[in-house]
C-alpha positions in Angstrom: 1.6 81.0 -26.1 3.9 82.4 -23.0 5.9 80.1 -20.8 6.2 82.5 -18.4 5.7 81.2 -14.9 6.4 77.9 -16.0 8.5 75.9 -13.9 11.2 73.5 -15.6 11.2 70.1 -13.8 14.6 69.1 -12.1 16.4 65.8 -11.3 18.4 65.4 -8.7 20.3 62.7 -7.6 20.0 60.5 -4.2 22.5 58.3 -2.6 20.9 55.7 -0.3 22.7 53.1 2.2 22.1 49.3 1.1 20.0 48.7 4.9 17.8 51.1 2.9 17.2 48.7 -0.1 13.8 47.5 1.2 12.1 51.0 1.3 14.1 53.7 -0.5 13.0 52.8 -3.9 10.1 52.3 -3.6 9.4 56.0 -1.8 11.3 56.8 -5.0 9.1 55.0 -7.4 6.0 56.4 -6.0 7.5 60.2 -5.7 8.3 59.7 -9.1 5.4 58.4 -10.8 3.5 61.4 -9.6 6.0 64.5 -9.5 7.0 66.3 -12.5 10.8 66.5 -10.5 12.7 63.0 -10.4 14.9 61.2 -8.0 18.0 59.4 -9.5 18.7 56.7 -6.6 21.7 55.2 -5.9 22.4 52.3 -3.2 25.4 52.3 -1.5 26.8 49.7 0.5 26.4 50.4 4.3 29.8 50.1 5.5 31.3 52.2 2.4 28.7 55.5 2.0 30.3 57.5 5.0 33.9 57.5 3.3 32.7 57.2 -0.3 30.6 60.5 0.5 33.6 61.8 2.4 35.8 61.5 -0.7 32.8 62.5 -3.5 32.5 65.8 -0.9 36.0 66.5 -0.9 36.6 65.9 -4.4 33.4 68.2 -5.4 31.5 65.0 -7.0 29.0 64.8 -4.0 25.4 63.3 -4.9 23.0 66.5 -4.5 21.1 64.5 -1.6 22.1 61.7 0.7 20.1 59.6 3.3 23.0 59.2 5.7 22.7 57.5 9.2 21.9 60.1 11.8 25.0 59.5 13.8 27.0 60.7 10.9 25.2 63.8 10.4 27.5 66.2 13.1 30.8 65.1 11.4 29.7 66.4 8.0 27.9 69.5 9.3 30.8 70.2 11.2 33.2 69.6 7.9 31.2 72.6 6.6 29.8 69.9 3.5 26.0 70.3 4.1 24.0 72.7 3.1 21.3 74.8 5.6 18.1 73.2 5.8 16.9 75.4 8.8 14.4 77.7 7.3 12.7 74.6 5.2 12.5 72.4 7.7 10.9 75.2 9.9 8.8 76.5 7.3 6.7 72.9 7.5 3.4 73.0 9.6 4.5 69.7 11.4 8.3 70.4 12.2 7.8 70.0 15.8 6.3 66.6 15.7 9.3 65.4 13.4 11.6 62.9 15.5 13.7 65.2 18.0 16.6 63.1 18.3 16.9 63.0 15.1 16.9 66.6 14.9 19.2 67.1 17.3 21.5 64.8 15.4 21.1 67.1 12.4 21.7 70.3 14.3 25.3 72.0 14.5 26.1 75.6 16.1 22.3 76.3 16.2 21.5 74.9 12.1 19.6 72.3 10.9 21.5 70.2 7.9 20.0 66.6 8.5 15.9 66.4 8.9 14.7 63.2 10.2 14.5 60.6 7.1 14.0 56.8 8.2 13.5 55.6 11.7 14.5 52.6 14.1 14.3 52.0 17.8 15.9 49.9 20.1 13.0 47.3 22.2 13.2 44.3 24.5 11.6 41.0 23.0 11.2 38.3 24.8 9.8 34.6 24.1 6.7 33.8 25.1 6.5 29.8 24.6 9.7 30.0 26.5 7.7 32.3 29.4 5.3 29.8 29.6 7.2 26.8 29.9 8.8 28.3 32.8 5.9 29.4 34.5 5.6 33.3 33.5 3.2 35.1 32.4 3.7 35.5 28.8 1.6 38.4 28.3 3.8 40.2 31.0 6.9 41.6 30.2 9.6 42.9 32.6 9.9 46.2 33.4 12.8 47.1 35.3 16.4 45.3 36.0 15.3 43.0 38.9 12.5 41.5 36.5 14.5 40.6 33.7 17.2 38.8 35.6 14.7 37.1 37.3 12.6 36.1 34.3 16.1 34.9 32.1 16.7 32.9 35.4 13.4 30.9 35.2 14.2 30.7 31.5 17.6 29.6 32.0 16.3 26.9 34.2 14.6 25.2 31.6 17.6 23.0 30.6 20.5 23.0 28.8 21.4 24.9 25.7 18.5 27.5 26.6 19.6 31.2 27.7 17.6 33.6 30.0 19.3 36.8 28.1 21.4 37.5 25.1 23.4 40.3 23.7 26.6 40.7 21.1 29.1 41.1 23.6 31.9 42.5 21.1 29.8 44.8 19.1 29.8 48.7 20.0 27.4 49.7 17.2 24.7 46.9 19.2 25.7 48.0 22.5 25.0 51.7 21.8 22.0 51.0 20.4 20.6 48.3 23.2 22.9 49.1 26.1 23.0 52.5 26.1 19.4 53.0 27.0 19.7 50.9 30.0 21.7 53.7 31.6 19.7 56.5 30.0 16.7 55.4 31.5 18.7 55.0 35.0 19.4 58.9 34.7 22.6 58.3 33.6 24.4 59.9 29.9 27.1 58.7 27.9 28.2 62.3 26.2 27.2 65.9 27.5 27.9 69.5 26.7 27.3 69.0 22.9 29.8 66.1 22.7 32.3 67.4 24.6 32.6 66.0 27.7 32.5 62.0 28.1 30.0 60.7 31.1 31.3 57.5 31.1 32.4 57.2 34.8 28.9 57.3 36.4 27.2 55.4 39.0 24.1 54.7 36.3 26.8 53.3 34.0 28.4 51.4 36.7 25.6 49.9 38.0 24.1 48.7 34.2 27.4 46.7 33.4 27.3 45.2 36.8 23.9 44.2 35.9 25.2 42.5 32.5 28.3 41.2 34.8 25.9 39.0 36.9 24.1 37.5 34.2 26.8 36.5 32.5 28.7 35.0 35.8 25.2 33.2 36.6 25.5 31.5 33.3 22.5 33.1 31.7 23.8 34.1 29.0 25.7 31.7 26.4 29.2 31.7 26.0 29.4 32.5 22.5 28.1 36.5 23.6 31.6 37.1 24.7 33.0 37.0 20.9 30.1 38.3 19.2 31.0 41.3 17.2 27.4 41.3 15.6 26.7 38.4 13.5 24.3 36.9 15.9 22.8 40.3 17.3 19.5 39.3 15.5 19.8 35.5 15.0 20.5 34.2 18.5 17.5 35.2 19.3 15.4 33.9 16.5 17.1 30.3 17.3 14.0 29.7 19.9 16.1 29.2 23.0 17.0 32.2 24.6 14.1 34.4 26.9 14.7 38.2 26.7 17.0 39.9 23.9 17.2 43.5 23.5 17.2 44.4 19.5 16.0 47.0 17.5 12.3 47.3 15.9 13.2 46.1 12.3 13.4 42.8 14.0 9.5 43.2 14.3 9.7 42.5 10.2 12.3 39.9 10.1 10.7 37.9 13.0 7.7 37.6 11.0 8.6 37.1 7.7 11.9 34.2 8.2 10.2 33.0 12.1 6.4 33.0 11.6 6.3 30.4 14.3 8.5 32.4 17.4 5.8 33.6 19.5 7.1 36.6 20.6 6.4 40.1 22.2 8.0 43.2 21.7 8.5 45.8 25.2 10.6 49.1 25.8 13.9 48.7 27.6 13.5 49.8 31.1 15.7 51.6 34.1 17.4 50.1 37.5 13.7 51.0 39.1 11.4 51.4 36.1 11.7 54.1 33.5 12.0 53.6 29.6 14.5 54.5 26.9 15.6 53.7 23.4 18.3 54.6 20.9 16.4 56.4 18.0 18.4 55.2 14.9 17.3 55.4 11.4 18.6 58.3 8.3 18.9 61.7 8.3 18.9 63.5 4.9 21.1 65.6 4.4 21.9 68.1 1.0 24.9 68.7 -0.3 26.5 72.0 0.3 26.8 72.3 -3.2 23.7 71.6 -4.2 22.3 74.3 -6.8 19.6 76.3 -5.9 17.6 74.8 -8.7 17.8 71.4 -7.3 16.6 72.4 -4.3 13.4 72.9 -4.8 12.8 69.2 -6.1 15.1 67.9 -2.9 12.1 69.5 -0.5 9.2 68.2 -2.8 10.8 64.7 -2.5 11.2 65.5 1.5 7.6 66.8 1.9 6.2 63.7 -0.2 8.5 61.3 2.2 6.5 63.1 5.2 2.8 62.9 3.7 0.6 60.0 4.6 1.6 58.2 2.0 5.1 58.6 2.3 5.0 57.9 5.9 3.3 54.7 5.0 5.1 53.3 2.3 7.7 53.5 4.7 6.4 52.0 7.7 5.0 48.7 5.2 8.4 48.5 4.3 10.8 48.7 7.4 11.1 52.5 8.7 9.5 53.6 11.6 7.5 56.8 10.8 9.6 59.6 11.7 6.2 62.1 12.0 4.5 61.6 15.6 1.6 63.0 14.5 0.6 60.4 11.8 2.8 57.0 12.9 -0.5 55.2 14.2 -2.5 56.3 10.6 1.1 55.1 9.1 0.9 51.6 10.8 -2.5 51.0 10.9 -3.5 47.6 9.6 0.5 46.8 10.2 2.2 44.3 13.4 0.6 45.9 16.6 3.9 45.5 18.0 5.6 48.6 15.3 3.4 51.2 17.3 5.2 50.3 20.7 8.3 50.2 18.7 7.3 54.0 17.4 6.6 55.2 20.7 9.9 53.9 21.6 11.6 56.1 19.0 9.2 59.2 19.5 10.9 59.4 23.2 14.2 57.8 22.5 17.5 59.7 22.2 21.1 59.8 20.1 24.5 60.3 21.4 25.4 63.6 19.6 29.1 63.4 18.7 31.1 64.0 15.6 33.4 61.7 16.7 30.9 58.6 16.9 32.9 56.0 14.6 36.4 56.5 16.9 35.0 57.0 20.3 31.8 54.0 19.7 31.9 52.3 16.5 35.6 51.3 16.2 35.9 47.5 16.6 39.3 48.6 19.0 37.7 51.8 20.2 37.2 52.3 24.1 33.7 51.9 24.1 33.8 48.2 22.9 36.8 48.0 25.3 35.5 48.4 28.1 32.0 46.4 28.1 33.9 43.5 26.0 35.8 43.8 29.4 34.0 44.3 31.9 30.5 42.1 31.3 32.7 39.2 31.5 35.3 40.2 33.8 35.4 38.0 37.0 35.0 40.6 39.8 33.7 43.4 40.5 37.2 45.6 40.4 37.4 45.2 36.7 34.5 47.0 36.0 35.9 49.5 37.9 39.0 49.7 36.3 37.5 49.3 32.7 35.3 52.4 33.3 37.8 54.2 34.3 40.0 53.4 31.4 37.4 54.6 28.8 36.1 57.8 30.5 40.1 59.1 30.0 40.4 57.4 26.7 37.1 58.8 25.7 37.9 62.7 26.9 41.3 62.2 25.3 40.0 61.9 21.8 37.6 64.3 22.0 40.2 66.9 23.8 42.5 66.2 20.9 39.7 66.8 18.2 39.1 70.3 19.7 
């Protein structure tokens, strides 16, 4: 008997963020079950995994894999910590109808070290009881600016303690992700020229906050927005008295399971005129740069089985969007109806390329939160002005100094 040609089977192990909990193991359990090669998971929790991977990468105890949010991915690639993934993730028959901004997330100087993992989207729901008690159609969402501020005002009409729009006023994580495509879809851009220049001072940025401004001055939005860092970014919502609430599609899930009873529908966030956009959120993975070449090989068995069919749909029956175009409506079929408008969302939505992401938008005292915590409830219009300003040189300062 020869063993030649045999191949010895390889474990390799797999850190995971805690948002992940709901899908990651079971992908892993499945991969598992039926691979010779294993997956040792790990969960982190969320608001620890960047700097706990920072110091395990450092210190040379990195996990061989990681399922990192996307916006991370350009700080490690650029720290030199990840390994190449560019000839793999060409090498698969269906690389270009992977998720492109997540791709372009995972892409430094030309190389690809994140490949599109998990997915999320940023959407518009809005309440339909609430639509019909103020005499909209409740089958008909709005689609530019002029039709949401005039559906929250007939829903704001309906009496007291009832909102026509809602969003976490203090929260830049929620405002990049629900914001942020309010401008893109206006023609507008946050970051340019790979990161390095800030496009903060624009007349598509202007005129979005101004738009948020008004709402808030015409009192229909509650007061507690002002102060809300994030805690209510889902549950304000799902407290049956506010109209229109931009939030991201793994809201589709929680509506359903903890609200079976919030008639609701789910929309893309539109432009000034008409238009759509979204934030595509969601994992890269991402291989450590000192992965072994032995390792490898069971990493991209674990990645192909996470794109299959399957894969795709043990994700999308457990909270991911399907990050493969090609196969997202065999992925969600027999799922919410309302997941496939939240997939074509992602498909075309974008994400602010920046190794700089957690100090220039994530920072609770960073000058992205600054300035919208500002200037959506300033009293006038000069503020906005000023606030703008303010952040577009704060901005281009920290990303001059980081270069």
């Amino acid at each position: 008997m020869t063993l030649s040609g045999f191949v010895q089977a390889e474990t390799f192990s797999l850190w995971a963020r805690s948002d992940d909990s709901e899908f990651m193991p079971k992908l892993v359990d499945a991969f598992n079950a039926k691979s010779k090669d294993k997956v040792e998971l790990q969960l982190v929790p969320t608001n620890e995994v960047v700097q706990k991977y920072a110091i395990a990468a450092a210190g040379g105890s990195a996990p061989d894999a990681l399922s990192l949010d996307l916006i991370y991915t350009p700080a490690f690639s650029q720290a030199g910590q990840l390994k190449d993934l560019t000839k793999f993730a060409k090498s698969l028959p269906y690389y270009d109808k992977l998720s492109k901004a997540h791709l372009s997330a995972g892409t430094y100087d030309g190389k690809i070290y994140g490949m599109p993992f998990s997915g999320d989207a940023s959407v518009l729901v809005w309440n339909k009881d609430l639509f019909k008690k103020a005499g909209l159609d409740p089958n008909k969402p709005p689609k530019n600016w002029a039709e949401i501020r005039a559906d929250a005002k007939a829903v704001s009409a309906l009496g007291p303690n009832t909102y026509g729009y809602y969003f976490s006023g203090n929260c830049g994580g929620c405002n990049i992700f629900t914001f942020m495509p309010l401008v893109w879809a206006s023609g507008g851009q946050l970051l340019t020229d790979g990161g390095k220049k800030v496009t903060v001072d624009t007349p598509q940025m202007k005129a979005a906050i101004r738009f948020y401004q008004g709402m808030v001055l015409d009192h229909l939005v509650p007061d507690g927005s002002k102060t809300d860092s994030g805690s209510n970014f889902f549950a304000a919502f799902a407290g049956n008295n506010i109209g229109i609430s931009p939030a991201g599609s793994f809201a589709i899930g929680a509506l359903n399971n903890q609200y079976p009873n919030l008639d609701y529908g789910v929309t893309y966030i539109p432009g000034e005129n008409g238009g759509t956009s979204s934030f595509a959120g969601g994992d890269n993975i991402i291989v450590s740069a000192g992965t072994s070449n032995k390792k490898m090989s069971a990493i991209e068995s674990f990645i192909k089985f996470a794109y299959s069919l399957e894969g795709q749909k043990i994700l999308a029956k457990n909270g991911s969007l399907p990050v493969r175009s090609d196969i997202a409506k065999q992925a969600l079929k027999g799922l919410d109806p309302r997941y496939q408008i939240a997939a074509k969302a992602m498909a075309e939505g974008r994400t602010p390329y920046t190794p700089l992401f957690n100090d220039l938008i994530n920072s609770t005292n960073g000058p992205w939160i600054t300035m919208l915590n500002r200037a959506f409830f300033a009293k006038n219009k000069n503020e906005v002005t000023k606030a703008i300003h303010v952040a577009q040189s704060k901005m281009q300062s920290i990303v001059d100094n980081a270069n």
